[in-house]
PDB file of N, H, CA, C and O in Angstrom:
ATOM      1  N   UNK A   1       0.838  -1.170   0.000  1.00  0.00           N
ATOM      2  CA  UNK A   1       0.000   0.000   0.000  1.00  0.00           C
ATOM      3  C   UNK A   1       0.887   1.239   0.000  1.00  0.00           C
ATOM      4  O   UNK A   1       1.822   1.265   0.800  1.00  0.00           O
ATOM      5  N   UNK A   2       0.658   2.391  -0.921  1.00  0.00           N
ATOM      6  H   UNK A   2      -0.101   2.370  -1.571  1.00  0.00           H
ATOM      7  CA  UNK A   2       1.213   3.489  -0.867  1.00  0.00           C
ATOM      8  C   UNK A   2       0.571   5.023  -0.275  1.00  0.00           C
ATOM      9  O   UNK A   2      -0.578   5.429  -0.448  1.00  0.00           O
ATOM     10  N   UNK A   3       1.560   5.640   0.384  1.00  0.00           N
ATOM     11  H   UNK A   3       2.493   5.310   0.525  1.00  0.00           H
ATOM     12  CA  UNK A   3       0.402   6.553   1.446  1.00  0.00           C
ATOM     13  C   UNK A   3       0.887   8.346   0.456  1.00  0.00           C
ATOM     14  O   UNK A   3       1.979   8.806   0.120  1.00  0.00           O
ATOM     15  N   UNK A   4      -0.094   8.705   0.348  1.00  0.00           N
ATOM     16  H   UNK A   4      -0.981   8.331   0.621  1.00  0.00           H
ATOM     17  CA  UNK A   4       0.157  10.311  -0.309  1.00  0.00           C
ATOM     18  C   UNK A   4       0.136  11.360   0.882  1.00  0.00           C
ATOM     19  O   UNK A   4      -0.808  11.359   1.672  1.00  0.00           O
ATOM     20  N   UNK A   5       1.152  12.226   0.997  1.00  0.00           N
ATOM     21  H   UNK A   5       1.919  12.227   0.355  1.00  0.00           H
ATOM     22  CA  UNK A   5       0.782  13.368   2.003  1.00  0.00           C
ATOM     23  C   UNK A   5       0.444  14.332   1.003  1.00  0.00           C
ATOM     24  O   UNK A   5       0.801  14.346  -0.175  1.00  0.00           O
ATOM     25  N   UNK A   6      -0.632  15.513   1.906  1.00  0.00           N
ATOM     26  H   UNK A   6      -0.922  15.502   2.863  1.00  0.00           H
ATOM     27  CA  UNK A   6      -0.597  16.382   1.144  1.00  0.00           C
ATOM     28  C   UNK A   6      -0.572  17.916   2.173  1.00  0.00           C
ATOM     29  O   UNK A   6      -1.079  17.758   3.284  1.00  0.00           O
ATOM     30  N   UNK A   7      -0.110  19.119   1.911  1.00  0.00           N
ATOM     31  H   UNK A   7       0.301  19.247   1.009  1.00  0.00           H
ATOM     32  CA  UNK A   7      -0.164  20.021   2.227  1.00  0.00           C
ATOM     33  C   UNK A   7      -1.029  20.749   2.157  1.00  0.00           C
ATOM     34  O   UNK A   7      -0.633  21.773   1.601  1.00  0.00           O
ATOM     35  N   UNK A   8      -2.294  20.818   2.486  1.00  0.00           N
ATOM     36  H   UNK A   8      -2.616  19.986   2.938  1.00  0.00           H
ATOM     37  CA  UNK A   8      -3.281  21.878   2.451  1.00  0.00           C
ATOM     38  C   UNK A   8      -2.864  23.670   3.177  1.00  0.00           C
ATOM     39  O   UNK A   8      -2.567  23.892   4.351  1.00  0.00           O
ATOM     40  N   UNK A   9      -2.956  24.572   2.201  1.00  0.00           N
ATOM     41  H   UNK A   9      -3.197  24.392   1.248  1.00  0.00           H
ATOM     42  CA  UNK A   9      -2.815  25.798   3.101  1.00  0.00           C
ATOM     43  C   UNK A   9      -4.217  26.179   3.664  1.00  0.00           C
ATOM     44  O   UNK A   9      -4.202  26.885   4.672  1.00  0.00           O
ATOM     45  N   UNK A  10      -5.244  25.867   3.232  1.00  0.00           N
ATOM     46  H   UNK A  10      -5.256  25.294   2.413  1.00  0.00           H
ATOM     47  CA  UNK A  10      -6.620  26.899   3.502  1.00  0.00           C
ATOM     48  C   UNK A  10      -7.739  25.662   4.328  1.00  0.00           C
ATOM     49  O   UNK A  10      -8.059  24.665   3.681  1.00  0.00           O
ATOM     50  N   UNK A  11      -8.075  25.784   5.253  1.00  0.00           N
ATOM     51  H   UNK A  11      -7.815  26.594   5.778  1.00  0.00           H
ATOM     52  CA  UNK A  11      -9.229  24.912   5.792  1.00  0.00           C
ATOM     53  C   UNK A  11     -10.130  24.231   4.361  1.00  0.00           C
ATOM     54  O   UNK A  11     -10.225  23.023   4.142  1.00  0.00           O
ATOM     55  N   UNK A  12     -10.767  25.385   3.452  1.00  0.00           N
ATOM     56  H   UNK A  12     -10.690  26.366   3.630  1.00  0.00           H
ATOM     57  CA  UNK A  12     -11.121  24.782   3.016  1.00  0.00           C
ATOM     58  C   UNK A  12     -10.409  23.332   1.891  1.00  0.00           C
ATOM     59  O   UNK A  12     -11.075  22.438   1.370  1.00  0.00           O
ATOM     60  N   UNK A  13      -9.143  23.505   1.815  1.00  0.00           N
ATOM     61  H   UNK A  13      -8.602  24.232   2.239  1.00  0.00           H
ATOM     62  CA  UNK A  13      -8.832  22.504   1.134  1.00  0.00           C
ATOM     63  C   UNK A  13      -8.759  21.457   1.957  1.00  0.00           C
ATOM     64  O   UNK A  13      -8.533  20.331   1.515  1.00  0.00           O
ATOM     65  N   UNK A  14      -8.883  21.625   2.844  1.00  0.00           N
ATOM     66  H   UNK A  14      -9.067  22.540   3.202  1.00  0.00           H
ATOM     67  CA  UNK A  14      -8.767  20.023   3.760  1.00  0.00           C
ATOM     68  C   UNK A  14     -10.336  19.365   3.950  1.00  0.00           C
ATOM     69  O   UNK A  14     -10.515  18.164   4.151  1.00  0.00           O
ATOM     70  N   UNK A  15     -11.343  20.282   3.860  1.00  0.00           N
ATOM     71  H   UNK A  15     -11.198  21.257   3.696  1.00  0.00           H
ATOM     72  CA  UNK A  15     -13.062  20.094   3.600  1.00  0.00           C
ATOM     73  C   UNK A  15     -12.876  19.116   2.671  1.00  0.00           C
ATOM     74  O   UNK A  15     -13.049  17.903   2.781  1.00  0.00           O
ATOM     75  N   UNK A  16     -12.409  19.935   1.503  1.00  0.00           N
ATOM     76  H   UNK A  16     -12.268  20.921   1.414  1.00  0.00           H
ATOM     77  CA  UNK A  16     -12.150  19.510  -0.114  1.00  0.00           C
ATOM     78  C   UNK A  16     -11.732  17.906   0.043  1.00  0.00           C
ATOM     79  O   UNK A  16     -12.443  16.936  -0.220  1.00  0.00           O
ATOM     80  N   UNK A  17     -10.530  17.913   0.489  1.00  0.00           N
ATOM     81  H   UNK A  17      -9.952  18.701   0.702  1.00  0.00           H
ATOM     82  CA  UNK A  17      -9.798  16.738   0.537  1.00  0.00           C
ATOM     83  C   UNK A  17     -10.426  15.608   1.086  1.00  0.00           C
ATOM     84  O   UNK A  17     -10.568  14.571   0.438  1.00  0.00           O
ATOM     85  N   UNK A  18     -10.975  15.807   2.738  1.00  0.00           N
ATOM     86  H   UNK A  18     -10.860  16.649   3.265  1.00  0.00           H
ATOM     87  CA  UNK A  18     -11.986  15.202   3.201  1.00  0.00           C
ATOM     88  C   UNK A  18     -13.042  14.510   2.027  1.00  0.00           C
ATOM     89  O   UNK A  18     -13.120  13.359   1.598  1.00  0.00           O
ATOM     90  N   UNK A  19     -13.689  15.557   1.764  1.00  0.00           N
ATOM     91  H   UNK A  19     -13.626  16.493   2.113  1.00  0.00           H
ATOM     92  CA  UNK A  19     -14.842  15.229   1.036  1.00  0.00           C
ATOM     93  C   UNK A  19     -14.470  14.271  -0.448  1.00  0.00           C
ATOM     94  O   UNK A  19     -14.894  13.118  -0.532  1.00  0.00           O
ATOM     95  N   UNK A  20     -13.829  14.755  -1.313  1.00  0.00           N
ATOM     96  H   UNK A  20     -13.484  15.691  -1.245  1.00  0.00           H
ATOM     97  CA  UNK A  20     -13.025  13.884  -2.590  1.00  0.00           C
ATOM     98  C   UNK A  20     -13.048  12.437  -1.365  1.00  0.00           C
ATOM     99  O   UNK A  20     -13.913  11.565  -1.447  1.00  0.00           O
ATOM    100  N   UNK A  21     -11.979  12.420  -0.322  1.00  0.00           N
ATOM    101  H   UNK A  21     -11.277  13.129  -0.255  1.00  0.00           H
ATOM    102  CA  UNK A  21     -11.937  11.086  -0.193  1.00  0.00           C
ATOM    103  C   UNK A  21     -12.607  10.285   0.512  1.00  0.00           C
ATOM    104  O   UNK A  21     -12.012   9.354   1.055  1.00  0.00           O
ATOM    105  N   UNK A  22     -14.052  10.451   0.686  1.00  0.00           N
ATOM    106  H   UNK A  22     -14.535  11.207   0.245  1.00  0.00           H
ATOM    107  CA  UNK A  22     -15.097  10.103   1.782  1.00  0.00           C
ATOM    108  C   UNK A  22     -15.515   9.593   0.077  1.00  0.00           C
ATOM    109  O   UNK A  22     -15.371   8.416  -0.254  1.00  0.00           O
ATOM    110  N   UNK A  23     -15.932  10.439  -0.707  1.00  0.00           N
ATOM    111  H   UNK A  23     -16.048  11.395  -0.439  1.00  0.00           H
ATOM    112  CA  UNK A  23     -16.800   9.824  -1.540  1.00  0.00           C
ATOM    113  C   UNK A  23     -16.004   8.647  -2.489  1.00  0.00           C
ATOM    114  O   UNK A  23     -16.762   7.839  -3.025  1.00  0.00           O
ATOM    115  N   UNK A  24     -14.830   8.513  -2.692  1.00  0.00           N
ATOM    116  H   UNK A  24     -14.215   9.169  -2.256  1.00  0.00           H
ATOM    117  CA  UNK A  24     -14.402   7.573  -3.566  1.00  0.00           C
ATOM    118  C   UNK A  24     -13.899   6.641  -2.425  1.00  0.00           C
ATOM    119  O   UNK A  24     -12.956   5.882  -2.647  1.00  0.00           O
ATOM    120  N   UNK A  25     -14.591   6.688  -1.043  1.00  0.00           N
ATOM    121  H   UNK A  25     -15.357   7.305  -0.863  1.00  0.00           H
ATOM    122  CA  UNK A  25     -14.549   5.792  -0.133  1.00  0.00           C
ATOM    123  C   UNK A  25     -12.934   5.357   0.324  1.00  0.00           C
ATOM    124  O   UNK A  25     -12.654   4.209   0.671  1.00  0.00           O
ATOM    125  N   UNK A  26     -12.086   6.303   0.271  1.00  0.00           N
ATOM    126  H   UNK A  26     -12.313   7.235  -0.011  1.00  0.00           H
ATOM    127  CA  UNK A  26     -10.654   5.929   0.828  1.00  0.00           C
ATOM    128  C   UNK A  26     -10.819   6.350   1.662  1.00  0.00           C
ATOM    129  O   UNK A  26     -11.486   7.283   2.110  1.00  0.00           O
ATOM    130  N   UNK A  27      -9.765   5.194   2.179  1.00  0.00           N
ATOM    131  H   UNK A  27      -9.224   4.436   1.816  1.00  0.00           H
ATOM    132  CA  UNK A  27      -9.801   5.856   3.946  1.00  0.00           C
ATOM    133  C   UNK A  27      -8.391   6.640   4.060  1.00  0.00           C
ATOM    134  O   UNK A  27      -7.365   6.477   3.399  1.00  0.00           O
ATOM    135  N   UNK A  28      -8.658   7.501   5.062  1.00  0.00           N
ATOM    136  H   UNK A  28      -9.491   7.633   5.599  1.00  0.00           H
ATOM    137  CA  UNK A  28      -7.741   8.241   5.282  1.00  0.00           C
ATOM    138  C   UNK A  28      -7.298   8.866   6.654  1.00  0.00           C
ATOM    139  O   UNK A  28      -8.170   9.242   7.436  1.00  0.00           O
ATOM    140  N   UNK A  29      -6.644   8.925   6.808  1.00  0.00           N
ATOM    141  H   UNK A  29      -5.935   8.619   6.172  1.00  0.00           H
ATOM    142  CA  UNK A  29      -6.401   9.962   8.519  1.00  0.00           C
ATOM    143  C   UNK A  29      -5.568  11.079   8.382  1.00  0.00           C
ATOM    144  O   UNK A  29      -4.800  11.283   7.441  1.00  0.00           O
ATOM    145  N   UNK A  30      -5.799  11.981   9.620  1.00  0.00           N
ATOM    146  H   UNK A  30      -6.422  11.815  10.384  1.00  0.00           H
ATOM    147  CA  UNK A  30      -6.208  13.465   9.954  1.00  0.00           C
ATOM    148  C   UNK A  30      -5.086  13.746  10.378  1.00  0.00           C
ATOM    149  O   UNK A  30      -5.166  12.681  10.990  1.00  0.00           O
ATOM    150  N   UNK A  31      -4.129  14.125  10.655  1.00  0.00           N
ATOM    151  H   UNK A  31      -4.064  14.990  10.158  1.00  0.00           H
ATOM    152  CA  UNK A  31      -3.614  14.686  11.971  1.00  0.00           C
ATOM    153  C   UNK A  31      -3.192  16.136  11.910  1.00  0.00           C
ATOM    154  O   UNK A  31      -2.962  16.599  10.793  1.00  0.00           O
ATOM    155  N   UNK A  32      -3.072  16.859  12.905  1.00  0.00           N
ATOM    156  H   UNK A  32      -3.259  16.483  13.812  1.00  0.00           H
ATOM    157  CA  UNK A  32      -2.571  17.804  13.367  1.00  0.00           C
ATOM    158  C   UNK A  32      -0.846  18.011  13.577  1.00  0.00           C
ATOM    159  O   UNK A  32      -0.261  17.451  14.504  1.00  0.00           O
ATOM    160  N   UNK A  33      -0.445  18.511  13.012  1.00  0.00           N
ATOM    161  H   UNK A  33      -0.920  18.967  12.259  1.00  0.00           H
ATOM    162  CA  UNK A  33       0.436  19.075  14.159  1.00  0.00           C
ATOM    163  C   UNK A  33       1.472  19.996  14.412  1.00  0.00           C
ATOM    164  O   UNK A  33       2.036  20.564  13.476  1.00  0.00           O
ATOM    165  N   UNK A  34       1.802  20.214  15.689  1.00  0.00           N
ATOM    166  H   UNK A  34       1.344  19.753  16.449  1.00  0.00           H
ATOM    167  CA  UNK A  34       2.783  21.411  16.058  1.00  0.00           C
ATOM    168  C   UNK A  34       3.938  21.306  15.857  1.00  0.00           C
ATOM    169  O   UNK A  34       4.515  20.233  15.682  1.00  0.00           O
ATOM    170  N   UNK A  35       4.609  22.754  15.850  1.00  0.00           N
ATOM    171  H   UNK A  35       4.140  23.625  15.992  1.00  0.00           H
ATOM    172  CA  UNK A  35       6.018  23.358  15.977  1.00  0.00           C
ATOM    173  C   UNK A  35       6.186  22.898  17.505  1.00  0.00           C
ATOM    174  O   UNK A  35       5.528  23.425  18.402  1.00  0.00           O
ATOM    175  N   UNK A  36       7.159  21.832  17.741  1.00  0.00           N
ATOM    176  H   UNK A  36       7.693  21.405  17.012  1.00  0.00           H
ATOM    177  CA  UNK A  36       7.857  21.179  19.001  1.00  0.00           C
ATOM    178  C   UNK A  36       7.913  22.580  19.962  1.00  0.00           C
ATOM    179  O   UNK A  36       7.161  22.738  20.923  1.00  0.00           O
ATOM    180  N   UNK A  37       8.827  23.464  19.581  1.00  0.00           N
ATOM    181  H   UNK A  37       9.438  23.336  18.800  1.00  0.00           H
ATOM    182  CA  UNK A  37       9.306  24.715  20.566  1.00  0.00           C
ATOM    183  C   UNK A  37       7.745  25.183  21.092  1.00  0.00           C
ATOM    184  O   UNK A  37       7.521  25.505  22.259  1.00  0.00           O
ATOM    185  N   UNK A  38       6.687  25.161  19.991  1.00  0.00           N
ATOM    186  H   UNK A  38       6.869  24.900  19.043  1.00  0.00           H
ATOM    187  CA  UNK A  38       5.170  25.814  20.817  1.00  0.00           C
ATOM    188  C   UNK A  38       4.659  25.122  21.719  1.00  0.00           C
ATOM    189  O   UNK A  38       3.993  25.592  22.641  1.00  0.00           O
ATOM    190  N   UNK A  39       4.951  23.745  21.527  1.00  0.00           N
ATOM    191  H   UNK A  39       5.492  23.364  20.778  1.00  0.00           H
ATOM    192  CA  UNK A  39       4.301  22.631  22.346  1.00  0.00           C
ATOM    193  C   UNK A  39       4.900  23.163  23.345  1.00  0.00           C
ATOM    194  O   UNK A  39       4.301  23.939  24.090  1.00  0.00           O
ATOM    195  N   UNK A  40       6.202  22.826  23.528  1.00  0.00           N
ATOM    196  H   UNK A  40       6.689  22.196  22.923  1.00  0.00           H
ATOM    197  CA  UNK A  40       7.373  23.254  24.612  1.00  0.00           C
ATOM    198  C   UNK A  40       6.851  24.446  25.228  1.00  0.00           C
ATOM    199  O   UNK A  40       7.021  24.247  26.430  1.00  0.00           O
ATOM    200  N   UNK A  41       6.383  25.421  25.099  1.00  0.00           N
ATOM    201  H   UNK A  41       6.244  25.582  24.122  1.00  0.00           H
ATOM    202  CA  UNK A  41       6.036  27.005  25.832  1.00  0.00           C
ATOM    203  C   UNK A  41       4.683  26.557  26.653  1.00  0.00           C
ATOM    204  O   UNK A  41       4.350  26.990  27.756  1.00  0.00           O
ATOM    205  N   UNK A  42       4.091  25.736  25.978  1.00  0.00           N
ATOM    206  H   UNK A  42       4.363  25.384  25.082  1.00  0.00           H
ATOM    207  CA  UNK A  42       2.834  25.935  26.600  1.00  0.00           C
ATOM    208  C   UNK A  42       2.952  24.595  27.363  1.00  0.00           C
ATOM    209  O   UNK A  42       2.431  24.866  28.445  1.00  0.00           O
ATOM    210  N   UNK A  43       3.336  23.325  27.409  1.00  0.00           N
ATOM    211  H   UNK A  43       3.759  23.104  26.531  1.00  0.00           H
ATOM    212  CA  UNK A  43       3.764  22.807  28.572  1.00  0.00           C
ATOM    213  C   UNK A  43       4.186  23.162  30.144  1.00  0.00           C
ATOM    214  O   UNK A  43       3.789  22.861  31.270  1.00  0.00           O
ATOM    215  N   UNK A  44       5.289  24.032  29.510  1.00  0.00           N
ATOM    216  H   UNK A  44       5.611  24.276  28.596  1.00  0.00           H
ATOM    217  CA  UNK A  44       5.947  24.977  30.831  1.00  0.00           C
ATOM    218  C   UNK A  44       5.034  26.196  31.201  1.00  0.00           C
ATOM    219  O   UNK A  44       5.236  26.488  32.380  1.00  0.00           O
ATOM    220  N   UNK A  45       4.390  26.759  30.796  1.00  0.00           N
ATOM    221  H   UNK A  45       4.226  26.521  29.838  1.00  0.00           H
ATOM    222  CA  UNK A  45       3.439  27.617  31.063  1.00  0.00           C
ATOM    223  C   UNK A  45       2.100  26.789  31.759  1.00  0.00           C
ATOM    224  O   UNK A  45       1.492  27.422  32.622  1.00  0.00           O
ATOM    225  N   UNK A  46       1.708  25.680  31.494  1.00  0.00           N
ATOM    226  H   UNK A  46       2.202  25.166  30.793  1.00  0.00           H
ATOM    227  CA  UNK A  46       0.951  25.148  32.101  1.00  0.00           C
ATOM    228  C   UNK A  46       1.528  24.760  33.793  1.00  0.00           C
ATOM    229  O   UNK A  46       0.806  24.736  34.790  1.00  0.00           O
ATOM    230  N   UNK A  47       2.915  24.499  33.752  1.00  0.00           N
ATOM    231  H   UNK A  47       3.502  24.518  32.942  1.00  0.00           H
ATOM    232  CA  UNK A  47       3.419  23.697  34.472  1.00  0.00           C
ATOM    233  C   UNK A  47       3.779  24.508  35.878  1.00  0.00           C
ATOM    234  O   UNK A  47       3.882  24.092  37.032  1.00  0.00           O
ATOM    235  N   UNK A  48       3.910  25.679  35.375  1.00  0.00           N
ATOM    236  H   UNK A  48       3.826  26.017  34.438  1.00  0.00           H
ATOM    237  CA  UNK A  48       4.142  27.379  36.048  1.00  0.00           C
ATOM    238  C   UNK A  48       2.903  27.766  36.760  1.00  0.00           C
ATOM    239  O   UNK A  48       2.707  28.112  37.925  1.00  0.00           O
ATOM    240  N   UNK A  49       2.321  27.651  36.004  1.00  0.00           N
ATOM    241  H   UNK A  49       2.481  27.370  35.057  1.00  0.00           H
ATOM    242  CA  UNK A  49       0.341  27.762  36.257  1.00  0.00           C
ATOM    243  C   UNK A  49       0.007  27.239  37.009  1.00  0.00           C
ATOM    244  O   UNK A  49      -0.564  27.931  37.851  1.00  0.00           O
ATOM    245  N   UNK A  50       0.071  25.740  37.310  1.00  0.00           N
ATOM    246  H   UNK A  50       0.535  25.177  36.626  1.00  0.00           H
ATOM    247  CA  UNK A  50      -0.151  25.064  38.287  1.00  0.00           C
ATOM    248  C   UNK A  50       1.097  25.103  39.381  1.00  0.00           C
ATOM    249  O   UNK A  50       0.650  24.943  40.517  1.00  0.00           O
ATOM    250  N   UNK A  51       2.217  25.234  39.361  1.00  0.00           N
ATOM    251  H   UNK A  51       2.580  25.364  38.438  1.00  0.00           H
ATOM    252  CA  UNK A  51       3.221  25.720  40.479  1.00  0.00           C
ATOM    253  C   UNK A  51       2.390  26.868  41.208  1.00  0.00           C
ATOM    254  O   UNK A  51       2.468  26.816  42.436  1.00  0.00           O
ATOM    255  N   UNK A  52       1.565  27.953  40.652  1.00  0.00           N
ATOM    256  H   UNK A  52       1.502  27.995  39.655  1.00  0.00           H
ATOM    257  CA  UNK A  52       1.288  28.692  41.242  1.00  0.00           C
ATOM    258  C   UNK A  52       2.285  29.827  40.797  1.00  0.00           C
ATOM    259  O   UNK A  52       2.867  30.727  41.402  1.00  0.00           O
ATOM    260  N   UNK A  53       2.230  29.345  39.297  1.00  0.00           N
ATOM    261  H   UNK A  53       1.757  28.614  38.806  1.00  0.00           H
ATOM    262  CA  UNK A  53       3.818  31.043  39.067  1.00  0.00           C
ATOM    263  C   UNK A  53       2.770  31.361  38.043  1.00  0.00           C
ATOM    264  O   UNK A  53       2.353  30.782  37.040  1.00  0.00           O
ATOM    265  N   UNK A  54       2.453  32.660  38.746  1.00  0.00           N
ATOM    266  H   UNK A  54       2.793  33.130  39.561  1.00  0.00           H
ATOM    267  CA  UNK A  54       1.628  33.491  37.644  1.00  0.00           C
ATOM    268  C   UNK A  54       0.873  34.769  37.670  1.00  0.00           C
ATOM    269  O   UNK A  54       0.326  34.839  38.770  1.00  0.00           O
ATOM    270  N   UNK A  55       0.604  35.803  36.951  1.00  0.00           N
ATOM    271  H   UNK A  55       1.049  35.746  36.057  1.00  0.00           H
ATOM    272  CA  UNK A  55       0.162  36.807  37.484  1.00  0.00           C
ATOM    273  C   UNK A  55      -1.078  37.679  36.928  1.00  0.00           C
ATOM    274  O   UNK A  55      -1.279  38.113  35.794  1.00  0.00           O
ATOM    275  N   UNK A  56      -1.816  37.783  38.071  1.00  0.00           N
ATOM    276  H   UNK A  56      -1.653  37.430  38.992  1.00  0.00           H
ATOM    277  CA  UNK A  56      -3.492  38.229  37.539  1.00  0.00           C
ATOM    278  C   UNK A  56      -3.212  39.667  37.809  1.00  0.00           C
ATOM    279  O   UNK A  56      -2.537  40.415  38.517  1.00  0.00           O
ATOM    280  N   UNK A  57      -4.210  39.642  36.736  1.00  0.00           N
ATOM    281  H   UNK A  57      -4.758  39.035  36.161  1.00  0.00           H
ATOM    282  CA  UNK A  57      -4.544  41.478  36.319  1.00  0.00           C
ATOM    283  C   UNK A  57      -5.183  41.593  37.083  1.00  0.00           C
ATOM    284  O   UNK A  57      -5.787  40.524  37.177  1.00  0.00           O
ATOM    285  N   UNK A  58      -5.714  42.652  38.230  1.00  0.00           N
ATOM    286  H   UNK A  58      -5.224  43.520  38.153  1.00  0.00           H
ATOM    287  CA  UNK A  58      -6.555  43.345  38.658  1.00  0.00           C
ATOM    288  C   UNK A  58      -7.778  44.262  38.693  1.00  0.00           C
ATOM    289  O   UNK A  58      -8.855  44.336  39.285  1.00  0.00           O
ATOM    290  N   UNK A  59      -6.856  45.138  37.465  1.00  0.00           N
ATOM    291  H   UNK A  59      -5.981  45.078  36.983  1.00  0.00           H
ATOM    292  CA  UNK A  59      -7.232  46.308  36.902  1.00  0.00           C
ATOM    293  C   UNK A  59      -7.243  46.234  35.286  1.00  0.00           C
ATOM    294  O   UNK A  59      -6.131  46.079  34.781  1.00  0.00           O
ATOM    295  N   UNK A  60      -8.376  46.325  34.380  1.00  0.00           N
ATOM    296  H   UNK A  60      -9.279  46.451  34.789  1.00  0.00           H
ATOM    297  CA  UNK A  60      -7.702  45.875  33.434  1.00  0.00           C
ATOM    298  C   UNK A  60      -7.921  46.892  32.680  1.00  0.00           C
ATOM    299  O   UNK A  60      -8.122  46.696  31.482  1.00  0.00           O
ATOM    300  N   UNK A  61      -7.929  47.856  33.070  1.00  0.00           N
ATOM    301  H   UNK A  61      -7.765  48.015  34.044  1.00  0.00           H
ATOM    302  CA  UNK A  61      -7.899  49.162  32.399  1.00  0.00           C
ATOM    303  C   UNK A  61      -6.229  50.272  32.417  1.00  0.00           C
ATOM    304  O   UNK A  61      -5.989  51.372  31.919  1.00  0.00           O
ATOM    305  N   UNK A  62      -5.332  49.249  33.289  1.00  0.00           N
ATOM    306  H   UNK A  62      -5.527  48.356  33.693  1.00  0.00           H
ATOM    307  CA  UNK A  62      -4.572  49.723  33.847  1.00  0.00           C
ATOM    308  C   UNK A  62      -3.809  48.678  34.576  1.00  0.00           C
ATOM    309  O   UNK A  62      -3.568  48.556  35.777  1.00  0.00           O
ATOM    310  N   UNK A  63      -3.376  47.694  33.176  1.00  0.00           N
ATOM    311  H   UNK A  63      -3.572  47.793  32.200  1.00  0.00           H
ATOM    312  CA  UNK A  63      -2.527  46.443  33.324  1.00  0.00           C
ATOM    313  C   UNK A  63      -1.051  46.722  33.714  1.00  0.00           C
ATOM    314  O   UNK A  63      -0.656  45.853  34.491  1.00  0.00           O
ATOM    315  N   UNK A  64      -0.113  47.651  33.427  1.00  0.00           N
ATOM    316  H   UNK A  64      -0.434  48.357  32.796  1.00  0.00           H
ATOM    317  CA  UNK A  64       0.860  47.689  33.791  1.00  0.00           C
ATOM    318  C   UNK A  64       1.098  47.900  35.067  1.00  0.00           C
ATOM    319  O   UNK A  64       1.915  47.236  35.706  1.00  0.00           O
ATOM    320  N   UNK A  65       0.167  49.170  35.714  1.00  0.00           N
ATOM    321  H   UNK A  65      -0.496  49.710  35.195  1.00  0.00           H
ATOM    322  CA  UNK A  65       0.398  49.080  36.883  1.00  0.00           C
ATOM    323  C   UNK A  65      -0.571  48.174  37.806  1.00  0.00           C
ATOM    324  O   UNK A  65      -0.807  48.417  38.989  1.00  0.00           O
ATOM    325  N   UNK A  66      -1.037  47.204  37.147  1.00  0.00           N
ATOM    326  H   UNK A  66      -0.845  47.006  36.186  1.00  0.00           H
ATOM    327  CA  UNK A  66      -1.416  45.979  37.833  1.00  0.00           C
ATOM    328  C   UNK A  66      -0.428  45.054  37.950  1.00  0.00           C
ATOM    329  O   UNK A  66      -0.201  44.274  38.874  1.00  0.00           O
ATOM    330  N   UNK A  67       0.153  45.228  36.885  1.00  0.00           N
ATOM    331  H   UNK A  67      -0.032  45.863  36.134  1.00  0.00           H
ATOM    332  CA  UNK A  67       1.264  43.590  37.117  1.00  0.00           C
ATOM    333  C   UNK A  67       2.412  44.291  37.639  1.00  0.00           C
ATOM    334  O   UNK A  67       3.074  43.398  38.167  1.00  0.00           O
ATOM    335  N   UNK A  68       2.995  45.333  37.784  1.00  0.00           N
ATOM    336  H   UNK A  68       2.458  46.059  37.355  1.00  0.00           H
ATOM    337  CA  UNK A  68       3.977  45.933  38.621  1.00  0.00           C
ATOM    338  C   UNK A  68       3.822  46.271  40.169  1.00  0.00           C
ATOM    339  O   UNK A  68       4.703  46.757  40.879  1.00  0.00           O
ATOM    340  N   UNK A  69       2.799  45.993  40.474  1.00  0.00           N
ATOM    341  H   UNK A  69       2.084  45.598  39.897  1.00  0.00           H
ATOM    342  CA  UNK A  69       2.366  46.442  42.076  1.00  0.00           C
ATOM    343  C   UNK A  69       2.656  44.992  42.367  1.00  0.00           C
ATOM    344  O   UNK A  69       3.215  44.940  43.462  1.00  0.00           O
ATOM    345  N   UNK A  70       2.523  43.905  41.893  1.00  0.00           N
ATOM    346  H   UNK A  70       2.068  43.946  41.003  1.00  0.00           H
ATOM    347  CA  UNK A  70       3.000  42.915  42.554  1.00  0.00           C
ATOM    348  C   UNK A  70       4.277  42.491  43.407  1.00  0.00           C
ATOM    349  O   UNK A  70       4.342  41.367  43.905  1.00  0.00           O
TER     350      UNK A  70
END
């Protein structure tokens, strides 16, 4: 069996793609995925988050000197 990737830039070409291969009944799978380093930020940002490292706005009309009074 031979597998085709393809690069879609626009949502709708992946509709497109979907749809072409639903109806000539191939099967196919989906995936997603990320730039490693983004995964990486938002791991540690989660991980910070739950440490309890993090800082709420107060004022949000007047964010700087909300997050600087801390």
């Amino acid at each position: 069996m031979e597998a085709i990737i393809t690069y879609p830039k626009k949502n709708s070409d992946i509709k497109a793609l979907k749809a072409f291969l639903k109806a000539l009944d191939i099967e196919f799978e989906h995936e997603v995925s990320y730039n490693p380093s983004f995964v990486s930020k938002i791991k540690k940002a989660k991980k910070n988050y739950q440490n309890g490292e993090y800082i709420t706005i107060k004022d949000s009309k007047n964010v700087w000197e909300s997050i600087l009074s801390e």
